[in-house]
SEPARO-390224 format. One record per residue: x, y, z of N, C-alpha, C in turn. Coordinates in steps of 0.1 Angstrom, whole numbers, plus 5000, padded with zeros to 4 digits. Layout:
<rs>
XYZXYZXYZ...
</rs>
This chain:
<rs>
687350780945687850860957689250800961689250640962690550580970691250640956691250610944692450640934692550780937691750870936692051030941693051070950692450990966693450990974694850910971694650810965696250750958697050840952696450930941697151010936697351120943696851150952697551280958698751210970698251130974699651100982700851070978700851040961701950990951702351160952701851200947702251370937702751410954702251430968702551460979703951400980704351260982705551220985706451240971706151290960707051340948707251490952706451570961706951710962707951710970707451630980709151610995709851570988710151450977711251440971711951500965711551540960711351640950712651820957711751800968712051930978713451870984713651740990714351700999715751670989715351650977716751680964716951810960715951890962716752050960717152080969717152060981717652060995718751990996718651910991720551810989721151930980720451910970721552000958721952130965721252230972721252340973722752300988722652270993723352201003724852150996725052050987726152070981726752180972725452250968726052350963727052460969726052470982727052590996727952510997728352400998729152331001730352360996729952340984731152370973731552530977730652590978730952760975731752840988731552700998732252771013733452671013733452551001735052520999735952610995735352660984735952740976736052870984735352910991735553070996737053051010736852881014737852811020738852841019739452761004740252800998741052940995740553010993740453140984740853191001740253201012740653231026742053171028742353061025743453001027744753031022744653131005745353111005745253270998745253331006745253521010746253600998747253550997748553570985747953570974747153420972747153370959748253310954749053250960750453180958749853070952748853010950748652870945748352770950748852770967748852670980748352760987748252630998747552701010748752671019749152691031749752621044749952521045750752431046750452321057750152331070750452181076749752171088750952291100751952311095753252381105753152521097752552551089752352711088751052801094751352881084749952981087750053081074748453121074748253211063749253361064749553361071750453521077751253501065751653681061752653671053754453681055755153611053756453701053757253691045758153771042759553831033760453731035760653691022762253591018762753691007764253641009765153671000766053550998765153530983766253400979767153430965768353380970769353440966770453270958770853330946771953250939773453270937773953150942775453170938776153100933777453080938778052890930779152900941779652770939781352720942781752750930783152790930783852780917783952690917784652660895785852530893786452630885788152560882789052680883788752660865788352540857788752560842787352640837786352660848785152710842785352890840785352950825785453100829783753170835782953100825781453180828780553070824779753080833778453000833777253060834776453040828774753130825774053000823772853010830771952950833770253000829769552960825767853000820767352880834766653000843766052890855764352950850763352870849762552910851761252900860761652850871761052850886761852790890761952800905762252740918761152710929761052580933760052570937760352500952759652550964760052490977758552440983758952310988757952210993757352231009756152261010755852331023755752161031755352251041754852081053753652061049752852071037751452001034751751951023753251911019753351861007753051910995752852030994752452150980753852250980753652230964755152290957754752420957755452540963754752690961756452750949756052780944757052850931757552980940758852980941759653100946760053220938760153190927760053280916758653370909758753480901758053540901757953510883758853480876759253550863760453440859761253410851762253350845763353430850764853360851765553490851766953430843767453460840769153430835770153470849771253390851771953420856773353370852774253460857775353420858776253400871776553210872776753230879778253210888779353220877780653250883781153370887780753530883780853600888780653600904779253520907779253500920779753430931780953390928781353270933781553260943780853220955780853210975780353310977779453420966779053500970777853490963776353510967775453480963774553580963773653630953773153790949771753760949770353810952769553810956768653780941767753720933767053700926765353750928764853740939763753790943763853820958762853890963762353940971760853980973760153860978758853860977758353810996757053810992756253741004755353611001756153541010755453431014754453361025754353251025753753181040754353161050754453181060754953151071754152991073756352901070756052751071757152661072756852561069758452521073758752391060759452441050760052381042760752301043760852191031761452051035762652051023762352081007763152070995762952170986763652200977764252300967763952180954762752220943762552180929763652220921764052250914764452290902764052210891764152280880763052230863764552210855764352120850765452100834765752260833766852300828767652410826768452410813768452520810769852590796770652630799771652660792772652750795773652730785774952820788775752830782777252780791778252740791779552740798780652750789781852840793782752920787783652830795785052770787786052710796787052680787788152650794789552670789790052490791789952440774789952320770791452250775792152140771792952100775794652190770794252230755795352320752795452480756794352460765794352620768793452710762792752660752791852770741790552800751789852870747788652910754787752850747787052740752785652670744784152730748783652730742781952750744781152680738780352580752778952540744777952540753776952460745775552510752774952360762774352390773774052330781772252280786772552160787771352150793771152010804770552100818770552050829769351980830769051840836767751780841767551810855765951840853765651940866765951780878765651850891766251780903765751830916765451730927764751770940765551780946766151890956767051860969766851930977766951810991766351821001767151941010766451981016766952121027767152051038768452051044768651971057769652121062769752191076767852181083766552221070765552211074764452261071764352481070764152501059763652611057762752651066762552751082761352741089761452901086760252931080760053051082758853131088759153201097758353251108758253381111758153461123758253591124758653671124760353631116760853701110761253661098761653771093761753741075763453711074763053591057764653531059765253511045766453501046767053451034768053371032767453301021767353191018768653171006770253091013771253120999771253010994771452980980771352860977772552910963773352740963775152750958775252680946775252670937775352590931776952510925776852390930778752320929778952320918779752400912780152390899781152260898782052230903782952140898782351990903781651970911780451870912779751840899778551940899777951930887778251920873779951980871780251980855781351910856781651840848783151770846783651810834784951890834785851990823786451850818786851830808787151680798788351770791788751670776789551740768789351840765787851880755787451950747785951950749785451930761783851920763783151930781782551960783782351960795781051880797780651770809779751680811778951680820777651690816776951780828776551650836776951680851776351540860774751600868774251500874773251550884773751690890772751800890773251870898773551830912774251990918774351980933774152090937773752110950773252200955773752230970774252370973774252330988773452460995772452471000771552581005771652631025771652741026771652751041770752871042770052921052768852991052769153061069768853221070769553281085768553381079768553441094767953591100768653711093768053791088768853931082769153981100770654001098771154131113770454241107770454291125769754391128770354521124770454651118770854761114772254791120772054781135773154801142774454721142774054601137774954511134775654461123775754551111775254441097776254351094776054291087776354151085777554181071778654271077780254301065780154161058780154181047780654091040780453941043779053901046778253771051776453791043777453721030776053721018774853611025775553541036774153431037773253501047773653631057772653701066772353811054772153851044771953921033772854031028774354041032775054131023774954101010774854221003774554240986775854310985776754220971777954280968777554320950778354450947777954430932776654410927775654490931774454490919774454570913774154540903774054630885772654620879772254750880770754750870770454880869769054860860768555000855767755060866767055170874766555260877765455270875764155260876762755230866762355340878762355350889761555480895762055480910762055660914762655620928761655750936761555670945759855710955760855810966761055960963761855980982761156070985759856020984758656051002759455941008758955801003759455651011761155661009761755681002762755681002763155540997762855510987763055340978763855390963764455290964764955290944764355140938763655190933763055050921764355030911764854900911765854880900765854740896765854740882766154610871767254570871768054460880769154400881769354350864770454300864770954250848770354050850770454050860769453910862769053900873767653810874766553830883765553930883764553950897763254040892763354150898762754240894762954370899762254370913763654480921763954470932763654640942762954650952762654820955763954790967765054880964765854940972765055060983766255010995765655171003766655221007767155361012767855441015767555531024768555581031768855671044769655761044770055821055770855931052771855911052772355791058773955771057773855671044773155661034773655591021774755651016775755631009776555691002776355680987775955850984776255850967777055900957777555810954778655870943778055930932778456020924778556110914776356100911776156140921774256090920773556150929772456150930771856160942770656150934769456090946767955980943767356020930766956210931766356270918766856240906767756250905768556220891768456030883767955930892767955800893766955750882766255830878765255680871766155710855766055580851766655560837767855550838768755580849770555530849770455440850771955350848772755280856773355300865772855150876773555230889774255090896775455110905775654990911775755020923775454920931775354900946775654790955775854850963776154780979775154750987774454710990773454661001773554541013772754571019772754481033770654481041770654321037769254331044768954371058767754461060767254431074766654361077766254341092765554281101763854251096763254361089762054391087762054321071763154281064763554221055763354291041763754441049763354541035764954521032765554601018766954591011767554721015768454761020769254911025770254911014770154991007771255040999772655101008773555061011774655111022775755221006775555190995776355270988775655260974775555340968774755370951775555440943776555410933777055470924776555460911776555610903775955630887777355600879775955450869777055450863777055510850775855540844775555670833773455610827773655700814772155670817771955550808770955450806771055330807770655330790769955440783769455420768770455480762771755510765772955560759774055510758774155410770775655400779775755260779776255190780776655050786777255040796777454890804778954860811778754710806779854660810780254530810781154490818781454370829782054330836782854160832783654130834784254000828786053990835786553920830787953930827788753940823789254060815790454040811791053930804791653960795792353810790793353840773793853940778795353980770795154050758795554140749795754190735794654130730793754210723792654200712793154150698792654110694793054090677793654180671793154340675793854410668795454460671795754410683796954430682797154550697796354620702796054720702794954730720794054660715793154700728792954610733792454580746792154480753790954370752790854220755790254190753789454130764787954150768787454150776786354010775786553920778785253800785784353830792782953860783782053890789781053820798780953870814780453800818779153830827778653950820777454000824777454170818776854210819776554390819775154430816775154540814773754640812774054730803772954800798772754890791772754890772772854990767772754950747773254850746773154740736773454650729773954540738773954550752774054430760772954350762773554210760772454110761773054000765772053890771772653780778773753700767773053740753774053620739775253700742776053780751776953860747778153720758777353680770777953600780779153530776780053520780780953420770782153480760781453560756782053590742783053720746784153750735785053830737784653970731784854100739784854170734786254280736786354360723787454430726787454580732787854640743788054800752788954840746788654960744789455050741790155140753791055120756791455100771792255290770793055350756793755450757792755570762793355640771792855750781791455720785790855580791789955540800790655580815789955580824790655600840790355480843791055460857790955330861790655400872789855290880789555310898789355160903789355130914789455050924787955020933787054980928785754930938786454870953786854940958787054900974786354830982784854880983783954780986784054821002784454681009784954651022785854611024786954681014788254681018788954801018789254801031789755001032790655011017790555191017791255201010792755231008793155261018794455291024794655171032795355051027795754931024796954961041797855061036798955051044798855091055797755181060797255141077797155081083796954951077796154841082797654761087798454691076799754611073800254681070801754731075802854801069803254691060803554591060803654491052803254451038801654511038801054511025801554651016801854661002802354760996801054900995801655041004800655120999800355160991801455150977801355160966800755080958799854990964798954900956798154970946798054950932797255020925796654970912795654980908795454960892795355100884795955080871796155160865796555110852796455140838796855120828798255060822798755090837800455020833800554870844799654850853799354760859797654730857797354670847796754570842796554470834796354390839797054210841795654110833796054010826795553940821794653890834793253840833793053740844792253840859792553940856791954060868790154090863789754090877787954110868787854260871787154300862786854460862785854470848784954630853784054630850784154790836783754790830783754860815782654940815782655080818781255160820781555310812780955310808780155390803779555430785780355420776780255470759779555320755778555340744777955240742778555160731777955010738778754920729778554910712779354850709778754860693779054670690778154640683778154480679777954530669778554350659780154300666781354390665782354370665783854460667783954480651784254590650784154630631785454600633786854560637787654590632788954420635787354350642788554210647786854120649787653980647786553890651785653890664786154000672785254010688783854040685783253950695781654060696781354160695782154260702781854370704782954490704782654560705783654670708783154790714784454830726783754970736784955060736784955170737785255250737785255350754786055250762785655290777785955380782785355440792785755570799786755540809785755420819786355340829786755240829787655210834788355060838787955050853786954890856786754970873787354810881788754810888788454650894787654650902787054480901786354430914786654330920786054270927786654160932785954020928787053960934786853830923787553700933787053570927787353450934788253360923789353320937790153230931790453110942790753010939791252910950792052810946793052730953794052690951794252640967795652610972796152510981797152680987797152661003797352701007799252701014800052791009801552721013801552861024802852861033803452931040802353061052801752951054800453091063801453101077801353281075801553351087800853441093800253441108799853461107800153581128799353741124799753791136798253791146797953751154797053781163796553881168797453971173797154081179796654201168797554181154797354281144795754201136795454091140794653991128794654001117796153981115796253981099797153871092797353821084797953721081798153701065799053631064799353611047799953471040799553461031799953321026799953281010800953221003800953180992800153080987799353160976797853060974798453000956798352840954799452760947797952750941797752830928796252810921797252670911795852550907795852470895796452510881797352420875797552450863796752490851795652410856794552450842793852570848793752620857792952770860793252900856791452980851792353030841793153160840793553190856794353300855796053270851796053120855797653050852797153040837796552990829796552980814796353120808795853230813796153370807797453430815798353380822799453410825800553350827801353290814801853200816803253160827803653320829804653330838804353360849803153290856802653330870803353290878804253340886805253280897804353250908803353350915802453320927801553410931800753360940799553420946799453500959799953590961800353660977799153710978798553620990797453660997797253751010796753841012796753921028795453891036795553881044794153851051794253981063793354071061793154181072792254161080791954271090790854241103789454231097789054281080788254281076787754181070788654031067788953951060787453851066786053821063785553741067785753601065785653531075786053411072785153301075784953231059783453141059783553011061782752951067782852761068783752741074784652831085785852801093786752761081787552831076788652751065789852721076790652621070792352611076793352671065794652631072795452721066796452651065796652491069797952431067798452411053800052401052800552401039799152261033798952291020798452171013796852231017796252281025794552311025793852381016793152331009792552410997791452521009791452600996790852741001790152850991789052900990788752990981788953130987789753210976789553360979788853450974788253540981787553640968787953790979788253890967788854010970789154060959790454150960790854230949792154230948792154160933793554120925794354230920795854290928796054360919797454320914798454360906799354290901800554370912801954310916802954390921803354470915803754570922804154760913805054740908805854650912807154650901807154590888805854530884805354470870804554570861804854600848804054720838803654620828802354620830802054540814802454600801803154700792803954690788805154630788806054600795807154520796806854390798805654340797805154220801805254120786805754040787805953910776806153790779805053690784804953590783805653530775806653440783806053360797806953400808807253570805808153620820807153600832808053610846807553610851806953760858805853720866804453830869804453760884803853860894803053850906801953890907801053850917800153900921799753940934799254000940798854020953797354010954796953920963794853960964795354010981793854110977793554100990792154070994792154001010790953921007789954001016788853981009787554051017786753891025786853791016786353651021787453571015787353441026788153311028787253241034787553131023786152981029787052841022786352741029787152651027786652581009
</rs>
């Protein structure tokens, strides 16, 4: 009997155990399952992170956007990024990027073009990742030749001073990359240093306000892409920029369209004007067709004198869309066929009737086939390309309809500023570097006549005393009394910009 009762109170206190460890287990098990359901609560996106302690799960809209400083010997620079990563207040890296993208980034120069448009956490960031990088850089060696080679950057942390705080309203986010910091132009080679970075982060203005020609509150200058679908119940354009991820444009009734309208949009080429709003959606402010995207090309670059053949122009490519364009094209020379192409003028936000504004500035400013100049950027649209050039060492060869200028950055030292108050306009001879490469594609460059109008935004407070360096970006056009026919280096040439931005 006592052994009976021994064994039952063994096998009794083995069942509580027994019970009181499935009871543990069953307890860490929820445990786990309401971590995880925690988690998974936490982080509502699925971004990867959760918040820090200064955020919150709420979602909002960034636009983060890439640009550069110029250097004057660099022509084109392309870059392979494949994330961007910003460090929340919980010490978790959330990837900004969606996708890889290529970019190019001297076209952009003090002006910086949007790469994504996504939703994030509302939180307050501290630094900007970047990963080891590729690329390519195009540059004009010590004898003047155009060199090309291939690059590779070690990735790098830098810190955001202020802090990225993003909150209730949606923001964007510009970030610059220093070119003449980061690369050092040598005899015959270029030296890649630590990068540099300089980022600033603002409120999109409100509709009523927008933000002319002020890429860091989200003016979009010059985007180029394909059309993949356009919604006008909502009134959006889905479009494949030439780098970065696809972006839903929206439109109104005061959009302006050139040779287009919404229906006709999916599968063209199109380029645009935009300005973020408040709600941190993208407004298309202007949409021009530039043909349809499985037939047609463009190409944008600069200029850079007589083709091999004697004959047509030869064009530095430094981005485009459409047949046979590709990022291997960056860099490389192709040749336009420039006889009975038209030329036009991308105005942008610069009136177009010049002599309203300054009796001073020539109304007869123009591009046209007898005034175009080595060194001017403009864009090549429409007949498709053919690789490589059957008839000269170029890459390629086009056969253009259009010749389109755009504007473009240049900087140098500032001589003779004058300047009127009442009219807000001003002008000044801008003394570009010997090795830059609009003075090495023109060897008789006498000077730089700059205009600054009421439209003229002016960034980082620039000065203006003889000797202050300055960057311009606007539209280069050559003085009317110069015909590139009668043009033979190393006569002398002028130029006139006019400026849309001036920064220091």
């Amino acid at each position: 009997m006592s052994q009976a009762r021994v064994d039952r109170n063994l096998i009794s206190r083995i069942v509580v155990l027994a019970t009181l460890l499935c009871a543990v287990a069953v307890s860490v098990g929820c445990s786990g399952a309401l971590s995880n359901s925690h988690q998974a609560n936490g982080d509502p996106l699925q971004l990867g992170v959760v918040p820090g302690p200064l955020g919150s799960p709420n979602p909002q809209t960034i636009e983060v956007r890439l640009g550069s400083e110029p250097s004057e010997r660099i022509v084109s620079l392309s870059l392979t990024i494949d994330s961007v990563q910003a460090t929340n207040s919980g010490a978790q890296n959330l990837d900004l990027l969606t996708a890889p993208v290529t970019v190019e980034f001297t076209r952009l120069a003090i002006v910086t073009a949007p790469i994504v448009v996504r939703n994030i956490y509302q939180d307050t960031y501290s630094a900007l990742i970047f990963p080891s990088m590729t690329g390519q850089v195009v540059f004009y060696d010590s004898n003047g030749q155009l060199a090309t080679q291939s690059l590779n950057l070690s990735g790098r942390t830098v810190a955001l001073s202020p802090n990225l705080v993003l909150g209730l309203n949606p923001g964007v986010l510009s970030i610059s990359l220093d070119l003449a910091q980061t690369f050092t132009v040598n005899t015959n080679s270029v030296t890649v240093n630590p990068i540099v970075v300089t980022a600033s982060n603002a409120v999109p203005v409100p509709p009523v306000a927008p933000a002319v020609g002020q890429p860091e509150t989200g003016s979009i200058t010059f985007l180029v892409g394909t059309v993949t679908a356009v919604d006008t119940v909502n009134q959006t354009i889905s479009i494949q920029p030439t780098s970065g991820n696809a972006m839903d444009l929206s439109y109104d009734n005061a959009t302006q369209f050139i040779d287009c309208y919404p229906t006709i949009l999916p599968g063209m080429m199109i380029e645009t004007e935009d300005e973020t709003q408040l709600s941190g959606a993208v407004l298309a402010t202007r949409v021009a067709l530039i043909e349809h995207s499985a037939s047609n090309s463009e190409l944008y670059g600069l200029l850079a004198g007589i083709s091999p053949d004697g004959i047509d122009y030869n064009l530095i490519v430094e981005g485009g869309t459409g047949v046979n364009v590709t990022t291997g094209l960056i860099g490389k020379k192709v040749s336009l066929d420039w006889i009975g192409a038209s030329a036009w003028v991308n105005h942008g936000r610069i009136p177009a009737s010049l002599s309203l504004f300054d009796e001073n500035i020539p109304g007869n400013l123009v591009f046209d086939e007898a005034r175009t100049f080595p060194g001017q950027f403009v864009a090549a649209q429409w007949d498709s390309l053919i690789v490589p050039d059957p008839n000269s060492s170029n890459a390629g060869f086009m056969q253009s309809r259009m010749l389109e200028l755009q504007e473009q950055t240049l900087s140098g030292q500032v001589s003779g500023y004058v300047y009127d108050p009442v009219a807000q306009m001003g002008t000044f001879t801008l003394i570009v570097d010997s090795s830059a490469p609009i003075k090495i594609l023109n060897s008789g460059l006498l000077s730089i006549t700059v205009h600054q109008i009421p439209q003229t935004y002016l960034r980082n407070s620039p000065t203006f005393a003889d000797g202050d360096q300055v960057k311009v970006r606007g539209l280069l056009f050559v003085d009317s009394s110069f015909y590139s026919g009668n043009y033979h280096p190393p006569d002398p040439v002028a130029f006139i910009m006019v400026a849309d931005r001036i920064s220091k």
